[in-house]
C-alpha positions in Angstrom: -19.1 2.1 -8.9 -17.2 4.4 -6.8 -13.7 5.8 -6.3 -13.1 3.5 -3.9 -13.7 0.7 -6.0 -10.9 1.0 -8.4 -7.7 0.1 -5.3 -9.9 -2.8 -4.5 -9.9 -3.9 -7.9 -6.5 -3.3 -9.1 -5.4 -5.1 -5.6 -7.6 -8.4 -6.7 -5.7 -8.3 -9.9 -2.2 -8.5 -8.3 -3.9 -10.8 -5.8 -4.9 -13.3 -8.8 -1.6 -12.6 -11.0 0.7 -13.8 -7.4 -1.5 -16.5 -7.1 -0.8 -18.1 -11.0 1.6 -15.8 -12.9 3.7 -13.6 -10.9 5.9 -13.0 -14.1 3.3 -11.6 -15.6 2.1 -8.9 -12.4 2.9 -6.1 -14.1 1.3 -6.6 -17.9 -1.9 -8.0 -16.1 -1.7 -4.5 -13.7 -1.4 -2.3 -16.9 -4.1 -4.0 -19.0 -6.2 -3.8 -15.9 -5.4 -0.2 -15.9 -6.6 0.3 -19.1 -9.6 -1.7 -19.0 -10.4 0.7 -16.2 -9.9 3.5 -17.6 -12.3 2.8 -20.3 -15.1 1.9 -18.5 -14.6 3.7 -15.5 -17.1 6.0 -15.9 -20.1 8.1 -14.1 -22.9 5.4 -13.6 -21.1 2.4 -14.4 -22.3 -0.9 -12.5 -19.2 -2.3 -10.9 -19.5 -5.8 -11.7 -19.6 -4.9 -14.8 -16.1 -3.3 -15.0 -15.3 -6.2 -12.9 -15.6 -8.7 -15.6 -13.8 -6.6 -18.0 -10.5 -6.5 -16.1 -10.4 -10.0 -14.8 -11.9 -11.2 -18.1 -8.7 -9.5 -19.4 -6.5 -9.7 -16.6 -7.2 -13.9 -16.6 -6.0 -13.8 -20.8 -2.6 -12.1 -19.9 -2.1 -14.5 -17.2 -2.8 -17.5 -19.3 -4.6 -18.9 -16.1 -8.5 -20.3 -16.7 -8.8 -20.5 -12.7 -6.0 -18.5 -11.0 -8.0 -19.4 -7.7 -8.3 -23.1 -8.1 -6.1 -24.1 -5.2 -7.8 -21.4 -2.8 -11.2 -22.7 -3.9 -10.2 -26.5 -3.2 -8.9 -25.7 0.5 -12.0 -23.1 1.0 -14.3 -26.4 0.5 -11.8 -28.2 3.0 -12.5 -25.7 5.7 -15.6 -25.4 5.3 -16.3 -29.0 5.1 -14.1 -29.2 8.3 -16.8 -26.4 9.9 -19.9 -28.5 9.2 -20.7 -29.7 12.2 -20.2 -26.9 14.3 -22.6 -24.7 11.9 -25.7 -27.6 12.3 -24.9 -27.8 16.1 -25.7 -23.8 15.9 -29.3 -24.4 13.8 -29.9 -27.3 15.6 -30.2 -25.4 19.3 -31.7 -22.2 17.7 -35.1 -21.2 18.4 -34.9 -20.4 15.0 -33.8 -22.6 12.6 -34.2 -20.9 9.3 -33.0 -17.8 10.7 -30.3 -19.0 11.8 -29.6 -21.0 8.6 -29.3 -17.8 6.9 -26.4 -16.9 9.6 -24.2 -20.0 8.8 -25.0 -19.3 5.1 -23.8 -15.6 5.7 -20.9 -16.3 8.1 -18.8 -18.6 5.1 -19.6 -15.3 2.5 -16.2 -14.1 4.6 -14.5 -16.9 2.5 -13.8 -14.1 -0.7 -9.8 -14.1 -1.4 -8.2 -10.6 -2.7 -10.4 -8.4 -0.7 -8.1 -6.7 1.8 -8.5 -8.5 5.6 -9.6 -12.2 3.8 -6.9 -13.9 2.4 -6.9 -17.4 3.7 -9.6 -20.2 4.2 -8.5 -20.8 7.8 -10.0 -17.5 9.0 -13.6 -18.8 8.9 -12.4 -21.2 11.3 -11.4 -18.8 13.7 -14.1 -16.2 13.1 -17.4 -18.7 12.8 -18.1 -18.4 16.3 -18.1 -14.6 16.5 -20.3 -14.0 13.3 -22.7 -16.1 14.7 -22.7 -14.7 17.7 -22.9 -11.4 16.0 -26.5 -12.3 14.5 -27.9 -10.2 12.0 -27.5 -6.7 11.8 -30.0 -6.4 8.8 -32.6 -9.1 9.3 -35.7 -9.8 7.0 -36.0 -13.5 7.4 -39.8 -12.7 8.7 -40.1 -11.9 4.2 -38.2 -14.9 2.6 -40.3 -17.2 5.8 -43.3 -15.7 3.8 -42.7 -16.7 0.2 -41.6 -20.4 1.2 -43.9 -23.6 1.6 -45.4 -26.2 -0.3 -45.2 -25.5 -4.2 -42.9 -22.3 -4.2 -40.1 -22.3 -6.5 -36.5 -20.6 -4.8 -33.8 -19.7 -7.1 -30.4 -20.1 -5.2 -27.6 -17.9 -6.4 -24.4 -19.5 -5.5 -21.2 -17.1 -4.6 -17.8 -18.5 -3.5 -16.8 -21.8 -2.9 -16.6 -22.9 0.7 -19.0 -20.8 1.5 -21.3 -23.4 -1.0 -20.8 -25.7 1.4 -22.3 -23.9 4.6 -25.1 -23.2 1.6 -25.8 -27.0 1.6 -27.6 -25.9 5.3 -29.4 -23.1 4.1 -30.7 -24.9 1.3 -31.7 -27.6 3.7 -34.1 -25.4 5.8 -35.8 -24.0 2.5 -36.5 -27.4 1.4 -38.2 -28.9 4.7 -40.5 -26.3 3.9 -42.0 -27.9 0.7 -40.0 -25.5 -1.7 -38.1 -26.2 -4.9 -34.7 -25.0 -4.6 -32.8 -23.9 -7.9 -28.8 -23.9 -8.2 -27.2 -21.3 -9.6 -23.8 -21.7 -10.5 -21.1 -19.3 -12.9 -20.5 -21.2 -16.5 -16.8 -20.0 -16.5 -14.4 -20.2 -13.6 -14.4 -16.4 -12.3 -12.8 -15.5 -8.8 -13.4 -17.7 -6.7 -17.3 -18.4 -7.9 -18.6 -21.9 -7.7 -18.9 -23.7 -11.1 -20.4 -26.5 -12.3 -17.3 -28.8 -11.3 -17.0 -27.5 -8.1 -20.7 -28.5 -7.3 -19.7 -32.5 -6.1 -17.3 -31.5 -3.9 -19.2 -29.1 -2.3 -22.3 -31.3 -1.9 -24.5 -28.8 -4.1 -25.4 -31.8 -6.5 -27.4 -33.4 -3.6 -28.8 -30.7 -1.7 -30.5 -28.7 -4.9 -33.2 -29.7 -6.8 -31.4 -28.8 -10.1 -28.8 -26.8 -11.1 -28.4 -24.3 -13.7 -25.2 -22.2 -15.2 -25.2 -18.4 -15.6 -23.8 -19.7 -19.1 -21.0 -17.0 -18.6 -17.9 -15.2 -17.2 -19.1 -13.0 -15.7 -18.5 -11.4 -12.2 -22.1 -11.6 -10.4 -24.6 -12.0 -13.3 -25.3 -10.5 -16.1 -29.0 -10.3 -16.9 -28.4 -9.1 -20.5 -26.7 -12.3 -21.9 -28.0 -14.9 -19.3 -30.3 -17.9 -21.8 -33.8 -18.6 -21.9 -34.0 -21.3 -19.3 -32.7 -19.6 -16.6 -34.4 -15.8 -17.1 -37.5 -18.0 -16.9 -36.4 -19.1 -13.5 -36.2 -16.1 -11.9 -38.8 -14.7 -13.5 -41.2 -17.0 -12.4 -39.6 -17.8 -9.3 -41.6 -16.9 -5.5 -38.4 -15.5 -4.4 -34.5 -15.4 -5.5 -32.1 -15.4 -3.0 -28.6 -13.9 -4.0 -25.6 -14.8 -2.1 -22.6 -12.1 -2.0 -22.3 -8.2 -3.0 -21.2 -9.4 -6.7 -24.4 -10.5 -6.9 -26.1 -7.8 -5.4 -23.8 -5.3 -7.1 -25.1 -7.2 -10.6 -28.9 -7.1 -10.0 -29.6 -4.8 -7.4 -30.9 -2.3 -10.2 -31.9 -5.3 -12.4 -35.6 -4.9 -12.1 -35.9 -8.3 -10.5 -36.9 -9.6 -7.1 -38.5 -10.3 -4.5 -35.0 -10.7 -3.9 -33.0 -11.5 -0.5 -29.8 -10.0 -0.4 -27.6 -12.4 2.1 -24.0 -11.5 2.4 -21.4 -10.3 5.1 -20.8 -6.7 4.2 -17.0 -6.5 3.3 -16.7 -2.9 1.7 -17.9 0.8 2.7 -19.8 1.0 -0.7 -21.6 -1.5 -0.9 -22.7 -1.3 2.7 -24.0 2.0 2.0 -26.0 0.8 -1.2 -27.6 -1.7 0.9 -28.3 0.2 3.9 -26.0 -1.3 6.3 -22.7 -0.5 7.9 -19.3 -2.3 7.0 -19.0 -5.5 8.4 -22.7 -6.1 9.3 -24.4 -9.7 8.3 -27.0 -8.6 5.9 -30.4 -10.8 5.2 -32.1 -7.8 3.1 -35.2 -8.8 1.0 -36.0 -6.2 -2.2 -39.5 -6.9 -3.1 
């Protein structure tokens, strides 16, 4: 976590009380305060101290899904978008490769995060991340560990974006591969859950889905159940969509791992060895 985390964070909470409890702004903003002040110190992972605010923040509100609306239209869009993105695969020389871009390109769809604050910006901005590529590309590694008999685990990340996931998840499976869901147990941000999985098309395109069991922002490996550490332990690769995810396991231990997200912030760019705003496929073995 660094200094330039805590603004970001303080201006999701605001983000989330406007959204579902404006009257309540300013208790949510002190309690967040505190929370932060706590737990803000050196070392400290910053999803984390994420799920420590908003799991407070989300109590003073009284709102169990301050996002619900957001994630509903989010699915709309993307839904809308769906064409367009298999047109893309379909005249790439490169079909999984270019999978991963689509799955990237709806990552933009993450609300509070200064510059994204409405669903109807992926459809204005599909056509230039694509055409952006990727900046950090190891495709050639997660190619490598797919086929006939390996076992994928699929973390999920923001609605909408689930549904341009339904393509990527597509492309793993022609391969031969099992392909595990991921989802959060508990509504957080704006973090597909199990009821969100229908509408988004995730019941048919995994093989099975699984909970994180938790609210949590990213995952926590410490409290996560039996079932699913066995999954990505034993898994041939992981792939991890967003930078909650990859701020939650990127010293976890666990991999191979491909990191697949649209790099929104300076730090978390930097931890990953990209630049802001670069597409990032980036597979820790």
């Amino acid at each position: 976590m660094t200094p330039e985390c805590i603004p970001c964070l303080l201006g999701r909470v605001l983000f989330e009380a406007e959204l579902c409890a404006p009257r309540r702004a300013a208790a949510a903003m002190r309690d967040g305060l505190a929370i932060l002040h706590e737990s803000y110190v050196p070392g400290a992972n910053s999803a984390e101290v994420a799920t420590k605010v908003h799991r407070r923040v989300y109590d003073v509100l009284g709102c169990e899904d301050p996002y619900a609306s957001l994630k509903e239209r989010s699915d709309g869009v993307a839904a809308s978008l769906l064409d367009r993105a298999r047109e893309f695969i379909a005249r790439s020389e490169d079909r999984l490769e270019a999978a991963v871009l689509v799955a990237i390109a709806g990552n933009v769809m993450d609300f509070g995060i200064p510059g994204h604050d409405d669903p109807e910006q992926l459809r204005h901005d599909l056509d230039a991340i694509l055409a952006q590529g990727l900046d950090v590309n190891d495709v050639g590694g997660l190619r490598q560990r797919l086929g006939p008999g390996r076992r994928v685990v699929y973390l999920t990340d923001n609605c909408g974006e689930s549904v341009l996931d339904r393509l990527l998840v597509e492309e793993i499976k022609s391969t031969g591969a099992t392909v595990v869901g991921v989802v959060k147990g508990a509504p957080v941000l704006t973090d597909v859950t199990m009821d969100e999985t229908r509408r988004a098309g995730l019941d048919e395109a995994f093989d099975e889905i699984l909970t994180t069991g938790m609210f949590a922002v990213g995952i926590d490996t410490r409290r996560i159940g039996d079932r699913l550490r066995s999954e990505l332990d034993g898994a041939d690769v992981i792939v991890s969509k967003g930078m909650a995810n990859f701020e939650s396991l990127s010293d976890a231990g666990m991999g191979p791992i491909i990191y697949l997200m649209r790099a929104k912030c300076r730090p978390v760019a930097e931890a990953i060895g990209a630049r802001k705003g670069d597409n990032v496929a980036k597979l820790c073995a």
